[in-house]
C-alpha positions in Angstrom: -36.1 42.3 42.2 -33.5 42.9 39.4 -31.3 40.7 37.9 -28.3 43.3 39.0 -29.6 43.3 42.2 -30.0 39.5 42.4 -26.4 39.1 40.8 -25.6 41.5 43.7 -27.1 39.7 46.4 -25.3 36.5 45.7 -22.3 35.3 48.4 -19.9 34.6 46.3 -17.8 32.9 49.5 -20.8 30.6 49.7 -20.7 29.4 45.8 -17.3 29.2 45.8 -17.1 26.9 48.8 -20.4 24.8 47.4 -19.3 24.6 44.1 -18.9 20.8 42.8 -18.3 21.2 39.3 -15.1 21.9 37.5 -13.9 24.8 40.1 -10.7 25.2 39.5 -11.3 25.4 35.8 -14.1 27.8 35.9 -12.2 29.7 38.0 -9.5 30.3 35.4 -12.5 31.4 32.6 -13.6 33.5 35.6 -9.8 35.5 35.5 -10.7 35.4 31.5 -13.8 36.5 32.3 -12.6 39.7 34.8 -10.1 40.7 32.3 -12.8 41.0 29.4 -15.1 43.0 31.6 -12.2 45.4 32.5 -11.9 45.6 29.1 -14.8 47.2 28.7 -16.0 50.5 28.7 -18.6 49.5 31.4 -16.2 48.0 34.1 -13.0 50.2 32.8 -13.3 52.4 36.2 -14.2 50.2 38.9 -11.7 48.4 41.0 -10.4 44.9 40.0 -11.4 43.3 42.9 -15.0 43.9 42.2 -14.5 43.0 38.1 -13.5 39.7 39.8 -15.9 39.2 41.9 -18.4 39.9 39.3 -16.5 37.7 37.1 -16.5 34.7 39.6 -20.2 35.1 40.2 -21.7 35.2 36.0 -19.1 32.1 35.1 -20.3 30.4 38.4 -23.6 31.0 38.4 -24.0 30.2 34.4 -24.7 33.7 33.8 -21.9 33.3 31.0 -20.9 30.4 29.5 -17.6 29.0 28.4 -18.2 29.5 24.5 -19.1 33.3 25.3 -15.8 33.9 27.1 -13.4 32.4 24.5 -15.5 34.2 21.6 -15.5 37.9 23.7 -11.8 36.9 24.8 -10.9 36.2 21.5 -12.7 39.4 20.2 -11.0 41.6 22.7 -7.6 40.4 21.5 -8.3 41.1 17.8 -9.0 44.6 18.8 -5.8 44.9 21.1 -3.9 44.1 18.0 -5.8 46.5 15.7 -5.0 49.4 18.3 -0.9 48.6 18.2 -0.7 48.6 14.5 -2.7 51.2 14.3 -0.5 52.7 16.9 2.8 51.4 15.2 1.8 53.1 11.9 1.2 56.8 13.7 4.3 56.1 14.7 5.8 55.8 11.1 3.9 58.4 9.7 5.0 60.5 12.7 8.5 59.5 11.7 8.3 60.3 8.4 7.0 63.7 8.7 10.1 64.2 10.7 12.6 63.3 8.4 11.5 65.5 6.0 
């Protein structure tokens, strides 16, 4: 069997019940977690209620750990900023070409 498939086959209502360790904690690097993954080119289509779920299962399960989150978190945010100045100066340029 796969490791998607496993990942797939997981009830995540079961883990989530069970779970003993910092829940409510992990749960909040899970919402970091699904907003990363939608962030990606990958999950950029599917719905948000299946990011999370996937989200809730990898942080949960260990599949991803709390250093990887903050670093890919961290990495996506660098890039949103990139894309508004990048954005900001098309917009002067665009400017510019129209006030001459």
């Amino acid at each position: 069997m796969t490791k998607e498939k496993q990942q797939e086959e997981i009830n995540i209502d079961k883990i989530i019940t069970n779970y003993k360790n910092t829940k409510y904690h992990d749960t909040v690097l899970a919402m970091y977690w699904a907003n990363h993954l939608k962030f990606s080119e990958e999950y950029k289509l599917k719905p948000l209620s299946e990011i999370i779920e996937i989200a809730l299962k990898d942080v949960m399960t260990g599949k991803v750990s709390k250093k990887e989150i903050i670093e890919a978190v961290e990495k996506d945010e660098k890039i949103k900023v990139e894309r508004e100045e990048e954005k900001i100066k098309e917009r002067k340029a665009k400017n510019r070409k129209n006030d001459k």
